[in-house]
FIKOLLO-56475 format. One record per atom (N, C-alpha, C): residue in one letter; x, y, z. Coordinates in steps of 0.02 Angstrom, whole numbers, plus 32768, in hexadecimal, padded with zeros to 4 digits. Layout:
AXYZ;...
# end
This chain:
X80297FC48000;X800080008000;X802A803F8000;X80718039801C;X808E807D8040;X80A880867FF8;X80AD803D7FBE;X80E380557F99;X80CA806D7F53;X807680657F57;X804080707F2B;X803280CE7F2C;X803880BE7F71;X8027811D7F7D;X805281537F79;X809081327F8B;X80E281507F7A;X80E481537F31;X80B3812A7F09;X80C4812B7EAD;X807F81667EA8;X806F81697ECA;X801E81A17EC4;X804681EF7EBB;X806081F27EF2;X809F821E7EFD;X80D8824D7ED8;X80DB82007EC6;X812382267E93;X8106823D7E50;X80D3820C7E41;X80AB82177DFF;X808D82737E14;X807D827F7E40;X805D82B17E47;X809382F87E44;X80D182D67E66;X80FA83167E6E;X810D83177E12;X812582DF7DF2;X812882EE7DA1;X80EA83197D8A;X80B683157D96;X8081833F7D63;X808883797D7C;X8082837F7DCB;X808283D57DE0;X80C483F77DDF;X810183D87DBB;X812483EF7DB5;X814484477D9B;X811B84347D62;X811A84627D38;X80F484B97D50;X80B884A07D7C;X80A184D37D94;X80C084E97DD2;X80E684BD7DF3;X810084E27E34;X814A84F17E42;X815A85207E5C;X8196853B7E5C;X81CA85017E78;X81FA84E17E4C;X822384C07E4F;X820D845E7E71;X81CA84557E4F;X81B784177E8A;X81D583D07E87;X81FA83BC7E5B;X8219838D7E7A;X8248837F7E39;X827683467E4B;X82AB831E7E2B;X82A583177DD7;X825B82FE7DC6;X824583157D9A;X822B834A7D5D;X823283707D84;X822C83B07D75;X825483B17D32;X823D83D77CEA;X826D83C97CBA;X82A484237CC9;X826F84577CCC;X82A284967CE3;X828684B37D32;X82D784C47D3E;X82C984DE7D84;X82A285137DA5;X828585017DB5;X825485547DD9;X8259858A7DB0;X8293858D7DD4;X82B485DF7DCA;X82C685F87D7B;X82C785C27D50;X82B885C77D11;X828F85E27CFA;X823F85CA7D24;X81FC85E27D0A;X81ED86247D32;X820F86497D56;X820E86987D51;X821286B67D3B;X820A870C7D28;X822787217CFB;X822387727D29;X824A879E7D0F;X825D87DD7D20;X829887CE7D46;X829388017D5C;X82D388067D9B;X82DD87CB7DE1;X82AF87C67DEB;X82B287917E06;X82CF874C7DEF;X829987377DAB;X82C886FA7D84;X831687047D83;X832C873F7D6C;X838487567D5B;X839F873B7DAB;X838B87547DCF;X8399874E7E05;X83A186EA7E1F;X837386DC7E23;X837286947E26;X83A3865E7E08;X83B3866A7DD5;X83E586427DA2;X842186497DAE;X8431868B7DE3;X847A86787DF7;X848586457E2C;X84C786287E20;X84C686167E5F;X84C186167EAB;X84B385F07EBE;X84A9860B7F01;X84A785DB7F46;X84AC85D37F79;X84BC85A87FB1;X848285D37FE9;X843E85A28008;X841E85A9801F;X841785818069;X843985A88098;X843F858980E0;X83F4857280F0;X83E285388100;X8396850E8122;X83AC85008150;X837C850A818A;X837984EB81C2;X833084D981CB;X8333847881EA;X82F58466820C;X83108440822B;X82CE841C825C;X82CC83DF827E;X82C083AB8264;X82CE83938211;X82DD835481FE;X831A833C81FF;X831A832F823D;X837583108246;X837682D38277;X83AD82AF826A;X83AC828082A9;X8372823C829E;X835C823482CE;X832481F982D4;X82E3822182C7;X82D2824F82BA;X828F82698292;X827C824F8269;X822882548261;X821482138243;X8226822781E3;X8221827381F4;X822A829281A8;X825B8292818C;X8295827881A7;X82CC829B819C;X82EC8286814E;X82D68244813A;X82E2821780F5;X82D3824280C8;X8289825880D9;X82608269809E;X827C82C78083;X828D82D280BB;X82C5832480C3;X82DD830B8098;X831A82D080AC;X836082DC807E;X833282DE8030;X830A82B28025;X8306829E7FE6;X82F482E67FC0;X82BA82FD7FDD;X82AB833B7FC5;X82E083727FA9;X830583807FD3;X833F83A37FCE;X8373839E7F90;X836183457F95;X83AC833F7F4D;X8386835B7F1F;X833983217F0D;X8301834B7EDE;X8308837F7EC6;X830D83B67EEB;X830D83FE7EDE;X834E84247EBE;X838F84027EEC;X83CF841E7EE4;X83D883FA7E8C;X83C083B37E81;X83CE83B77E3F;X839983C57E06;X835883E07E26;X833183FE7DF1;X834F84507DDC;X836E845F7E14;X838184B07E16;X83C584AB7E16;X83F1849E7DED;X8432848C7DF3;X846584CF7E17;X8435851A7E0C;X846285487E22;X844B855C7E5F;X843A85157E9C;X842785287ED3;X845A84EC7EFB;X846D850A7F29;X847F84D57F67;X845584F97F98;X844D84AD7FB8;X842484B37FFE;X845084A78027;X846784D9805F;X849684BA8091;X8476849980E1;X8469846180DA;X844484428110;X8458844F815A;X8444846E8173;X8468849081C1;X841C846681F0;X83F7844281D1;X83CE84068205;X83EE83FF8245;X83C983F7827D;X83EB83E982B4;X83AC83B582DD;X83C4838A8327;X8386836F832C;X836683A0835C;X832883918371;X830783B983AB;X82D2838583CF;X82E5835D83D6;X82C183228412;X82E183248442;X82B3831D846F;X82CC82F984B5;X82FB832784D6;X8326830284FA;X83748326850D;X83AD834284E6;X839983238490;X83C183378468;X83AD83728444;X83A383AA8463;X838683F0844A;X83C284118436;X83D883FD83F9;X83DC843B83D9;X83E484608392;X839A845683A6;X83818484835C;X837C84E28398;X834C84EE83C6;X8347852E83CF;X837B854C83F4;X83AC85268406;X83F9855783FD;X8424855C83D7;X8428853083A6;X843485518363;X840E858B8346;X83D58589834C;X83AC85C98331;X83AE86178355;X83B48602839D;X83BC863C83C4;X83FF865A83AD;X8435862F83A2;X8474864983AC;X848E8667835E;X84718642833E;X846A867082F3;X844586C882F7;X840D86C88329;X83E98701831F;X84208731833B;X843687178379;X844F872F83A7;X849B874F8383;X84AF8731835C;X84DB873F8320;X84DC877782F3;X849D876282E4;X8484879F829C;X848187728263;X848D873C8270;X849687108216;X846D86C5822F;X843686E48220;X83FF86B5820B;X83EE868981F2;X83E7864F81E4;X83DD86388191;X83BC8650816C;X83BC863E8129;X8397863E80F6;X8344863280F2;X8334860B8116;X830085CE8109;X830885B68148;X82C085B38173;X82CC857881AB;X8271856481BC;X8273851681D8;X8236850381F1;X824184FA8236;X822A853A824E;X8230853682A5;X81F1854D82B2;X81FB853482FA;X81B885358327;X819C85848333;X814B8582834D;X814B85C28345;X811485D5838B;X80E385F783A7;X80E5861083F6;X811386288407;X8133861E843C;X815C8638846E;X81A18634844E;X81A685FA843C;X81FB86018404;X8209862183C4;X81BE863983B5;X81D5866D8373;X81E486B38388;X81DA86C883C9;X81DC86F683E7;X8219872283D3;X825086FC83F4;X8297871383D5;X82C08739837D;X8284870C8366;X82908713832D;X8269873982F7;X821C8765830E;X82008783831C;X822487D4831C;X823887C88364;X824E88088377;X828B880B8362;X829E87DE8341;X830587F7833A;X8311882082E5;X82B4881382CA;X82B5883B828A;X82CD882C824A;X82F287E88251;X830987D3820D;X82EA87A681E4;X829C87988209;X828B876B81CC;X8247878A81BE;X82488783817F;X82058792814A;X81B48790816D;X819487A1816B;X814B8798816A;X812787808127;X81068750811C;X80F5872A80F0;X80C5875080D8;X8084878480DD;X805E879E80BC;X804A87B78084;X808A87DA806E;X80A587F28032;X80B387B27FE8;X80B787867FF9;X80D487407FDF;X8091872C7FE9;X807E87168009;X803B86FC800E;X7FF587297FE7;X7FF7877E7FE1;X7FD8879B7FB6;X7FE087967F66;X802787977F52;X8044879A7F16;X802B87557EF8;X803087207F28;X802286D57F17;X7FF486BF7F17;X7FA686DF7F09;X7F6886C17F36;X7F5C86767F20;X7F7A864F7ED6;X7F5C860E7ED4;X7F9585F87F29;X7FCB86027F2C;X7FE685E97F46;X7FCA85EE7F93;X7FB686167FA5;X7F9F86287FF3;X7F5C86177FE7;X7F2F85FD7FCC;X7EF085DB7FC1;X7EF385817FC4;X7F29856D7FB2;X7F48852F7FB3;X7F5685178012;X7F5C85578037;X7F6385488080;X7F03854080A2;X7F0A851280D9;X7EC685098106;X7ED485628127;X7E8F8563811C;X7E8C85B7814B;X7E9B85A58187;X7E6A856081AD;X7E6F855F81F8;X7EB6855C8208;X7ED9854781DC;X7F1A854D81FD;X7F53858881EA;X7F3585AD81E3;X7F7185DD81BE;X7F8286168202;X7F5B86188233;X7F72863B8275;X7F8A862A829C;X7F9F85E8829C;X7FCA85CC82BE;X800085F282AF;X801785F8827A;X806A8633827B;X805E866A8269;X803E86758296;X803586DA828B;X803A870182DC;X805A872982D1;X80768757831C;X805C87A68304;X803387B58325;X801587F5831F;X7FF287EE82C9;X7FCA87CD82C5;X7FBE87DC828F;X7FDE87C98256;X801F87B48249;X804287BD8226;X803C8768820E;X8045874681DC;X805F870D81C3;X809E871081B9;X80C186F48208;X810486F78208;X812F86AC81FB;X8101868A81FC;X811A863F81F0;X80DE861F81B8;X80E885EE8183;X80C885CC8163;X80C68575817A;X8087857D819F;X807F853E81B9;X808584F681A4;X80A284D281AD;X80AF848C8171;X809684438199;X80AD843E81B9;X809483EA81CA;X807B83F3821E;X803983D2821C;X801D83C78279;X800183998290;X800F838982CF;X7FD2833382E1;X7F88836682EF;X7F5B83498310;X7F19833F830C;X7F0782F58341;X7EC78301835C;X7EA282E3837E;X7E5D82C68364;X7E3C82858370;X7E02828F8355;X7DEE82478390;X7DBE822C8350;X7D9781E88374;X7D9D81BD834D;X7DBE81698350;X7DC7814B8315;X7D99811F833D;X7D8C80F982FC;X7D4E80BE8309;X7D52808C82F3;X7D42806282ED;X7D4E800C82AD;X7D007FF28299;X7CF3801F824C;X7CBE800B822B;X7CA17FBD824A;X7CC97F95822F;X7CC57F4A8226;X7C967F1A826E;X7CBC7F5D82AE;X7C897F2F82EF;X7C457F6682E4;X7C2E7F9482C8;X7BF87FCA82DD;X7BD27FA68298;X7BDD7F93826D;X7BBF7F6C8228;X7BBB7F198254;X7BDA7EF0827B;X7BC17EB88297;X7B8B7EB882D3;X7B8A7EEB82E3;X7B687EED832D;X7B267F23830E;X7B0F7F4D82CD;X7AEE7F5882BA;X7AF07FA382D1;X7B0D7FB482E2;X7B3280028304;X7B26802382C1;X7B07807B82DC;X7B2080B082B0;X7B6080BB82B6;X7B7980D7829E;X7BC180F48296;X7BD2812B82C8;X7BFE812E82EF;X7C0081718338;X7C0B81BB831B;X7BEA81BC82F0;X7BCE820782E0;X7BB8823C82F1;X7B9A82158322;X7B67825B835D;X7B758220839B;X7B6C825683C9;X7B82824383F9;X7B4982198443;X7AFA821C8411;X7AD481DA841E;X7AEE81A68405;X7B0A819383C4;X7B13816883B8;X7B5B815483DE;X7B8E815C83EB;X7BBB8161842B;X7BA08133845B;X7B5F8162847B;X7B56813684AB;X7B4280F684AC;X7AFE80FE847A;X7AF480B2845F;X7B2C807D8456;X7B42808A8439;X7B84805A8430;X7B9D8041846D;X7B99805A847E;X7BBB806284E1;X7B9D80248501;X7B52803484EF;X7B2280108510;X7B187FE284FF;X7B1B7FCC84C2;X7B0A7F7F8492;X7B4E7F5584B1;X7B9B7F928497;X7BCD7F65848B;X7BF27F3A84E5;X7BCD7F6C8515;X7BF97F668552;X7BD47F0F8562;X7BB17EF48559;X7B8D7EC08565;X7BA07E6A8538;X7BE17E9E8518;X7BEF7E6784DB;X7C4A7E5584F1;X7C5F7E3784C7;X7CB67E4B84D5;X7CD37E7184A8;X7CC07E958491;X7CE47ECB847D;X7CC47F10849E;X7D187F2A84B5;X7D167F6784E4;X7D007FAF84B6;X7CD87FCE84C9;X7CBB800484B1;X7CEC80418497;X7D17803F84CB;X7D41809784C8;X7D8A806184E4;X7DBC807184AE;X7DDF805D84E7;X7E1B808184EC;X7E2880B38537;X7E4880E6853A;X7E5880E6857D;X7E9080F6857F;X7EAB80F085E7;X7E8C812C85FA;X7E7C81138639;X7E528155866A;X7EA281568690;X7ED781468680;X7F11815B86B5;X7F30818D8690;X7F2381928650;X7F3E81E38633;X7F2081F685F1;X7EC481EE85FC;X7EAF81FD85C1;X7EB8822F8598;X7EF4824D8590;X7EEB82918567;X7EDB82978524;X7ED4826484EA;X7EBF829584BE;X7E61828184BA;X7E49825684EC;X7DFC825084F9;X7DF182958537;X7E1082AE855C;X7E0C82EC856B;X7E1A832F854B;X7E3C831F8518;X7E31836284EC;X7E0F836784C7;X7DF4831A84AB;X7DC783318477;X7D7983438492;X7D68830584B5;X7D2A831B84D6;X7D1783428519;X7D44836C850A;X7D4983B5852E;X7D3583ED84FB;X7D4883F184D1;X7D4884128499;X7CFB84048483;X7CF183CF847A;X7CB283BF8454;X7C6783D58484;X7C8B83D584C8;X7C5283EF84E8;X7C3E842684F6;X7C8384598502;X7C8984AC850F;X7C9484C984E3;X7CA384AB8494;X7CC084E6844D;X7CF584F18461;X7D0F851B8420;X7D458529841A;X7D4E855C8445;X7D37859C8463;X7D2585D0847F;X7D4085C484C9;X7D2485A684E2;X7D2585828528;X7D54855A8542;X7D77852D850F;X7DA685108512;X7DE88530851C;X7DE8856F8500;X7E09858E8521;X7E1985B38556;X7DF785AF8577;X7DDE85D085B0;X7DF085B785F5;X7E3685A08606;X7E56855F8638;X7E31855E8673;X7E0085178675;X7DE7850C86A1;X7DAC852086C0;X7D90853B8682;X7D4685558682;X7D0E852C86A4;X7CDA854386CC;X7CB8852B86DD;X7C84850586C4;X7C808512866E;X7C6C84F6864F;X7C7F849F8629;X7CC484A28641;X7CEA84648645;X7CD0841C866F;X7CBD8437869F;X7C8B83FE86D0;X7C6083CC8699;X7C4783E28664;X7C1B83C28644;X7C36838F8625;X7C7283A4860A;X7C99836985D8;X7CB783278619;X7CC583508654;X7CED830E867B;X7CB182ED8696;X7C6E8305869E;X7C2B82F786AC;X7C1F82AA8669;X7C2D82A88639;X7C2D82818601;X7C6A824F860A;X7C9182508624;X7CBD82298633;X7C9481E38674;X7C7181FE8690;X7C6E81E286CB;X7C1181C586A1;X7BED81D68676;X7BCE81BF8650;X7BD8817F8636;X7C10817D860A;X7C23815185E5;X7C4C81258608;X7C63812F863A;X7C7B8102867D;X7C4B80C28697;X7C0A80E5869A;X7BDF80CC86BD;X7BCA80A1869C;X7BC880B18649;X7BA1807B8623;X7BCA8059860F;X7C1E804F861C;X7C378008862F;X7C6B802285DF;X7C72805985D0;X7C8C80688595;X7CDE80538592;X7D01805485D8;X7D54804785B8;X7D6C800885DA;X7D917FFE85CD;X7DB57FAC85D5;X7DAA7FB28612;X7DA37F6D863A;X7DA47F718697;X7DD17F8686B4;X7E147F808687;X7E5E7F8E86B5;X7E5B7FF3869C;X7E34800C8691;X7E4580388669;X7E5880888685;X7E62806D86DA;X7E788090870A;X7EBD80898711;X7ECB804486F7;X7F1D80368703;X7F52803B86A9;X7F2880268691;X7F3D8012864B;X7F63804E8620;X7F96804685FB;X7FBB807A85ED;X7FA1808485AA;X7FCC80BD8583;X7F9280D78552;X7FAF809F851C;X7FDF8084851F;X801A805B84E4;X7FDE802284D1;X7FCB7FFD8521;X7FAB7FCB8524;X7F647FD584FF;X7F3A80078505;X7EF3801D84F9;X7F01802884AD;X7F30804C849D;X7F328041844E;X7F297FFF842C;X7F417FD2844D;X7F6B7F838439;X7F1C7F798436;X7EE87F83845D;X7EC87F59846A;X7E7A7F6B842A;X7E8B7FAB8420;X7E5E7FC283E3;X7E797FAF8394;X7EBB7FB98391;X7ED07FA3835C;X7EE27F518349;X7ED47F378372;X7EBE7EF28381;X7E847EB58366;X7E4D7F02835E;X7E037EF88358;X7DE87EF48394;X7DE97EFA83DA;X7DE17EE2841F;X7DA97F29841C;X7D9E7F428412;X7D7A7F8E841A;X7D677F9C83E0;X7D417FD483F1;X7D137FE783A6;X7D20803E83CD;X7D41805983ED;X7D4B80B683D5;X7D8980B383F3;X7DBC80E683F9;X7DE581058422;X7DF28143840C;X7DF5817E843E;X7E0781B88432;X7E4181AD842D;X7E8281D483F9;X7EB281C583DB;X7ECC820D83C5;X7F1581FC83B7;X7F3F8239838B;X7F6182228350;X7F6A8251830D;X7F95824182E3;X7FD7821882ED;X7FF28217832E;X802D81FB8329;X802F81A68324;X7FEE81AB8343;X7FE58160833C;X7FB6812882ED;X7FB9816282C5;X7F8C814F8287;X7FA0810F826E;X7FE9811F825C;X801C80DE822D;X800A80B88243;X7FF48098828E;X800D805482AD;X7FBE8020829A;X7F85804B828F;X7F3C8057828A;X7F1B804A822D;X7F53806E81FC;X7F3A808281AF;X7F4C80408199;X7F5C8002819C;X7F597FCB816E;X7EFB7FB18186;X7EDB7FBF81B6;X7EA87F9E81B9;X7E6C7FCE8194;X7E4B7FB6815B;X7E3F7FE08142;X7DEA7FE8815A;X7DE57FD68190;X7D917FE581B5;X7DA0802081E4;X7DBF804381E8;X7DF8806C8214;X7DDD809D8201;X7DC080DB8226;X7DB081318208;X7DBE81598245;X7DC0819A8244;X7DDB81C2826C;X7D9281F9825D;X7D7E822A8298;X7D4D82558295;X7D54827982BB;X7D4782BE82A5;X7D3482D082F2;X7D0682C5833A;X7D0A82D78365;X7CED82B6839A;X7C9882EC8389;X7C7182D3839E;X7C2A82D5838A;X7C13831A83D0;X7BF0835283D0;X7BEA83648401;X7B94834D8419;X7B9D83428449;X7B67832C8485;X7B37835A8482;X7AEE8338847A;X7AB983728484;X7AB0838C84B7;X7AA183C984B5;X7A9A841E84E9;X7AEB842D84EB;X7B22841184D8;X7B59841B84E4;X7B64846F84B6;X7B96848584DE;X7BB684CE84B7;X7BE384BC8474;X7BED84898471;X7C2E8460844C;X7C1E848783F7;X7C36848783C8;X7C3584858379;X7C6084588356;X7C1584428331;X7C2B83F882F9;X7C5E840382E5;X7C8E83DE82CA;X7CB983DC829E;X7D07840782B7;X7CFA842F8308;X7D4384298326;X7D6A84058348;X7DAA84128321;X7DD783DA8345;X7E148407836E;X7E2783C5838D;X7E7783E083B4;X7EAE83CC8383;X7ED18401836A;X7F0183F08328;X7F39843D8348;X7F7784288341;X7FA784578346;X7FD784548313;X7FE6849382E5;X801F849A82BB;X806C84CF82D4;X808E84A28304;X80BE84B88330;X80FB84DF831B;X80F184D782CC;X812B84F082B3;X812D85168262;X815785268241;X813C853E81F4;X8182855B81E6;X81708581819D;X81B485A98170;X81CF85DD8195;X81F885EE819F;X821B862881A2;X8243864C8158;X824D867E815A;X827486A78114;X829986C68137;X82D786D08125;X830C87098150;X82F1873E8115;X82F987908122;X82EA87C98100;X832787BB80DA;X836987B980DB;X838D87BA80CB;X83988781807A;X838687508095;X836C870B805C;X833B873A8023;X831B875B8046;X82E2875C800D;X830387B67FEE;X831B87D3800B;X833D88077FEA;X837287FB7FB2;X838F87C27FCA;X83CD87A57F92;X83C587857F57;X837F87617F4C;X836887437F18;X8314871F7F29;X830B86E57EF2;X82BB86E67F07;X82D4868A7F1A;X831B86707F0C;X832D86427F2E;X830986237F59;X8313863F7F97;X82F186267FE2;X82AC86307FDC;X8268865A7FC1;X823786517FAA;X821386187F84;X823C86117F46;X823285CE7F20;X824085957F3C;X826785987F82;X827A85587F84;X8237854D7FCA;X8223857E7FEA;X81EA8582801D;X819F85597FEF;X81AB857E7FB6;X8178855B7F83;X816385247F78;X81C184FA7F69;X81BF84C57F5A;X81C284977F83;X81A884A07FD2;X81A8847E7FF2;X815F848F801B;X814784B58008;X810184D58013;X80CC84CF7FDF;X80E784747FB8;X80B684797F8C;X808E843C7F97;X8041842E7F87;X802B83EC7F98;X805683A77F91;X806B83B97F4E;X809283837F39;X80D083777F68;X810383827F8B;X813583977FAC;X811083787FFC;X80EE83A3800E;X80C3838D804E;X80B8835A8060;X807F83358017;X80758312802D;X80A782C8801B;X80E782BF801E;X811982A08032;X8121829A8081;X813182CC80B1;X812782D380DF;X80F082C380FD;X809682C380ED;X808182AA8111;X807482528107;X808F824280CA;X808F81FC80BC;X80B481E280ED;X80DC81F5811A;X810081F58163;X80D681F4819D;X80B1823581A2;X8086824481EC;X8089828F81EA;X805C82998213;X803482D2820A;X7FFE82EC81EE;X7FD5834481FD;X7FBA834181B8;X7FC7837E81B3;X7FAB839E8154;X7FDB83C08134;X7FBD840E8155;X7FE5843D8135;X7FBB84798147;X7FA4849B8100;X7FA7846E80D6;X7F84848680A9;X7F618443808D;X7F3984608048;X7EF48430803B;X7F0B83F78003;X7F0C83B28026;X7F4283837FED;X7F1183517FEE;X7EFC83377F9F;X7EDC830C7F92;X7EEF82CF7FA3;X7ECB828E7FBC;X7EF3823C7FDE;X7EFA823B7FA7;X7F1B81F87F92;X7F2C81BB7F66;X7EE981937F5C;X7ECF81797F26;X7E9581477F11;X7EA5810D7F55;X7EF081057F52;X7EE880BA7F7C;X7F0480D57FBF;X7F0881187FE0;X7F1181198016;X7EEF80F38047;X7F1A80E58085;X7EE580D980BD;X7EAA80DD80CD;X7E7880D180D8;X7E2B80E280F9;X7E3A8119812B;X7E7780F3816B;X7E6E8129818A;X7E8B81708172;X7EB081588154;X7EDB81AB813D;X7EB081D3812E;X7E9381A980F1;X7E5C81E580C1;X7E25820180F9;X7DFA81CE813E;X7DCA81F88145;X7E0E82278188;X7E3D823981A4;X7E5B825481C5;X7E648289819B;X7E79829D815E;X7E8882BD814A;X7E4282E98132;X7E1182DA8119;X7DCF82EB8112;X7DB2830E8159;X7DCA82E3818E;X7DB7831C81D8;X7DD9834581C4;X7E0B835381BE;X7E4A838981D2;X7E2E83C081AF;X7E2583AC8155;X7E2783CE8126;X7DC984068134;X7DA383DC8153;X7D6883F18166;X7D68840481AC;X7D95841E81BF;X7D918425820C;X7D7A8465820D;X7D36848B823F;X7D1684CC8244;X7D4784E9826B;X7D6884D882A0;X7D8984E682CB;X7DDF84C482DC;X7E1984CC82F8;X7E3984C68302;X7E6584E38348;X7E6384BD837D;X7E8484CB83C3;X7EB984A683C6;X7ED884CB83E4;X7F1F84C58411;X7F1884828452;X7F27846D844D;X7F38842B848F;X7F18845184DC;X7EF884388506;X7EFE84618534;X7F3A847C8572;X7F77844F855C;X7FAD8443857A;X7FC98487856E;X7FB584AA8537;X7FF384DE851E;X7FCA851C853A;X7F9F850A8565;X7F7E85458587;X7F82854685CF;X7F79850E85DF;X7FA2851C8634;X7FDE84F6863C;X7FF584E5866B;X801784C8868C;X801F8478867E;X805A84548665;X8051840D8658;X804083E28698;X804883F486CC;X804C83DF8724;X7FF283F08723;X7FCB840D8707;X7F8B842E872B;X7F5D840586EE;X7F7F83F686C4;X7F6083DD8678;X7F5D838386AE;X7F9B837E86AF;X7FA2834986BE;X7F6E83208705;X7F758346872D;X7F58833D8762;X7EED83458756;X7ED5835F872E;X7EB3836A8708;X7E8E831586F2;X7EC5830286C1;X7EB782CD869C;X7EBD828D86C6;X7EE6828386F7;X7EEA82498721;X7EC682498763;X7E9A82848780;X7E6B827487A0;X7E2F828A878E;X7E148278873E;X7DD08253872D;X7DC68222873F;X7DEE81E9875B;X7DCF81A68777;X7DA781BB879A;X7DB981E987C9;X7D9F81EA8806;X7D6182138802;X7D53822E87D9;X7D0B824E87C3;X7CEB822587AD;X7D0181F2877E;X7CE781B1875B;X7CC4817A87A0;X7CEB817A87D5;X7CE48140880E;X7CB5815F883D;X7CAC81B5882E;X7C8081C98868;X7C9881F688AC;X7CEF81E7887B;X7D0C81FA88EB;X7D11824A88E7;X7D04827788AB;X7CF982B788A9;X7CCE82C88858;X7CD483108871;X7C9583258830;X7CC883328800;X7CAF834C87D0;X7CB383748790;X7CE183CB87A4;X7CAA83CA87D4;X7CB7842487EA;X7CFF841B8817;X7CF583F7883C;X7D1E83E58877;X7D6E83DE8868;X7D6183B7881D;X7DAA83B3880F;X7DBB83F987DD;X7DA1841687B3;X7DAE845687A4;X7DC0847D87CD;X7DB0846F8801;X7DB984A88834;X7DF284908853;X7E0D845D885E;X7E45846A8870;X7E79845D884E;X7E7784628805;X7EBF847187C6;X7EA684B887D6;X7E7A84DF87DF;X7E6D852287CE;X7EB78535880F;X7E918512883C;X7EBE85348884;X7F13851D8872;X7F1184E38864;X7F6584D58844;X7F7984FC880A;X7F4B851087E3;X7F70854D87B5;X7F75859887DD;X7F48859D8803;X7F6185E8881C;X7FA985EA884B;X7FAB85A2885E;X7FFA85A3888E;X802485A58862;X801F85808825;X806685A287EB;X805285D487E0;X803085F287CB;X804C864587C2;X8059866E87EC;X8044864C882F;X80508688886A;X80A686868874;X80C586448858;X810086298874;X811F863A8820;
# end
């Protein structure tokens, strides 16, 4: 399948070749060929274009980088790319001191895919890189080709200071195959949810199967689905009671594995992708392990009647995007074309044939996955788009949050009871 859709791919980057600025290996002339004015003159010289990202190391992208890169360097023969990749996992951080210490310098790169919130900050204020608006006006097929919901993710005052490229996402996956044996609607709305609940808890196959010892992405989503997007932001709103109120619902009607107080999240996956279950709230990272079964779909989570919630939002974050040094784009249209050519469906979606999803609008493959195609169909139809609730308070208050719903689930406190006291543990970090 992977090697059917990888031929979907390449076939695709050959046809859109021609229309997009420099798109791949294939390509018969280089980009910068098909310019013309001052700019084109400009392009055809040679030139050496410093990149920096986080495809380096054990990243899952990092193959599909190199490949891209040669692609380009020998469709555009009067370009080198100088790969300054670094990793940024774990303990091995360092991609954002390399970046600081460049700003901190004055010599920037060229081109970079760095993170953006609080770490674009630096780079923001240090004045040397481009604002995308201008590029994005001049270009409208090209800035029409991006999802709107996601295009504020890299914007600081207004500004489109980063061009958003690859993000996970949250939803509800399900397995057609037990909801078609047991005569089930499909968990669409969130009666039918329960139903399911109720038919399936009586059978051996487990309804939901998701650890109550660190449900987080079944707490973000059906948090969201109950308070909107509006509210959800709003840390620890009183209106939040309702969604952990639904937790202790679907508790009752026997919805998650018995161990599902102890059970880790590794295990609860194992046990849906298994066939052992028919839903689990889920994240992109875990898609691959899930897309060979092709009864497999991804949705958003359904909002609950009288709920504040709106259809069709999800929890999806795009953490990172383009950068332009002013300098890059003063010197030639080089570092532009090459933002292009990696900002194009075709190009993208290489990368998400990996993981993720795109930030712009990329048609599946005929023989893609089931799940891919309907994941990508949420994404691409998503009304709404939120931030994790983690990146709004405290990971300690998030945390504490998510691991005593048992205990709202068992009865030994309320809904309110426990809001109220992450409320009181968030006011001691900020007082401290």
């Amino acid at each position: 399948m992977k090697k059917k859709c990888m031929a979907w791919i390449t076939m695709a980057v050959m046809l859109g070749a021609a229309s997009i600025s420099g798109c791949s290996s294939k390509t018969e002339t280089p980009a910068s060929e098909n310019q013309s004015g001052a700019a084109g003159e400009k392009s055809v010289k040679k030139e050496n274009l410093r990149v920096i990202t986080f495809f380096a190391g054990s990243d899952q992208w990092a193959p599909t980088w190199q490949e891209v890169i040669k692609e380009y360097m020998e469709a555009n023969p009067n370009i080198t790319i100088s790969d300054e990749s670094v990793p940024t996992a774990g303990n091995n951080d360092m991609f954002r001191p390399k970046m600081n210490a460049d700003i901190a310098a004055g010599t920037p790169v060229d081109v970079a895919l760095y993170f953006n919130g609080s770490d674009a900050e630096p780079l923001y204020e240090s004045g040397l890189y481009v604002s995308w608006d201008q590029y994005l006006e001049e270009d409208s097929e090209w800035a029409s080709s991006f999802r709107s919901t996601v295009m504020p993710s890299g914007q600081i005052n207004n500004e489109q200071f980063n061009i958003p490229y690859i993000g996970s996402f949250e939803g509800l996956c399900y397995n057609q195959k037990i909801f078609d044996e047991y005569g089930l609607e499909y968990p669409t709305t969130w009666d039918n949810i329960i139903k399911a609940c109720e038919v399936l808890a009586d059978t051996d196959i487990i309804p939901i199967s998701n650890s109550l010892l660190s449900p987080t992405c079944q707490l973000e989503t059906m948090l969201l689905a109950q308070v909107g997007p509006e509210n959800q932001k709003k840390p620890l709103d009183a209106s939040w009671a309702g969604a952990i109120d639904q937790f202790k619902t679907l508790y009752d009607l026997g919805a998650f594995p018995a161990d599902a107080a102890t059970i880790s999240d590794a295990d609860s996956r194992i046990i849906f992708q298994d066939g052992r279950a028919a839903m689990t709230f889920t994240g992109s990272w875990v898609l691959n392990t899930l897309k060979e079964n092709q009864d497999m779909r991804m949705i958003a989570v359904p909002v609950p009647e009288g709920a504040q919630g709106q259809e069709g939002a999800i929890i999806s974050v795009f953490g990172s995007g383009w950068y332009m040094s002013k300098a890059a784009a003063e010197r030639s249209d080089a570092a532009l074309n090459f933002v292009k050519y990696m900002c194009s469906p075709e190009i993208l979606a290489r990368f998400i044939e990996v993981g993720g999803t795109p930030a712009m609008n990329i048609e599946m493959p005929e023989e893609a996955e089931a799940l891919l195609v309907s994941a990508n169909e949420m994404t691409a139809n998503a009304t709404a788009m939120n931030p994790p609730i983690d990146t709004m308070i405290p990971r300690e208050v998030f945390n504490n949050l998510a691991k005593k719903l048992i205990y709202v689930c068992e009865g030994e406190m309320t809904a309110d009871e426990l809001l109220e006291e992450c409320r009181t543990a968030l006011s001691n970090i900020k007082a401290n």
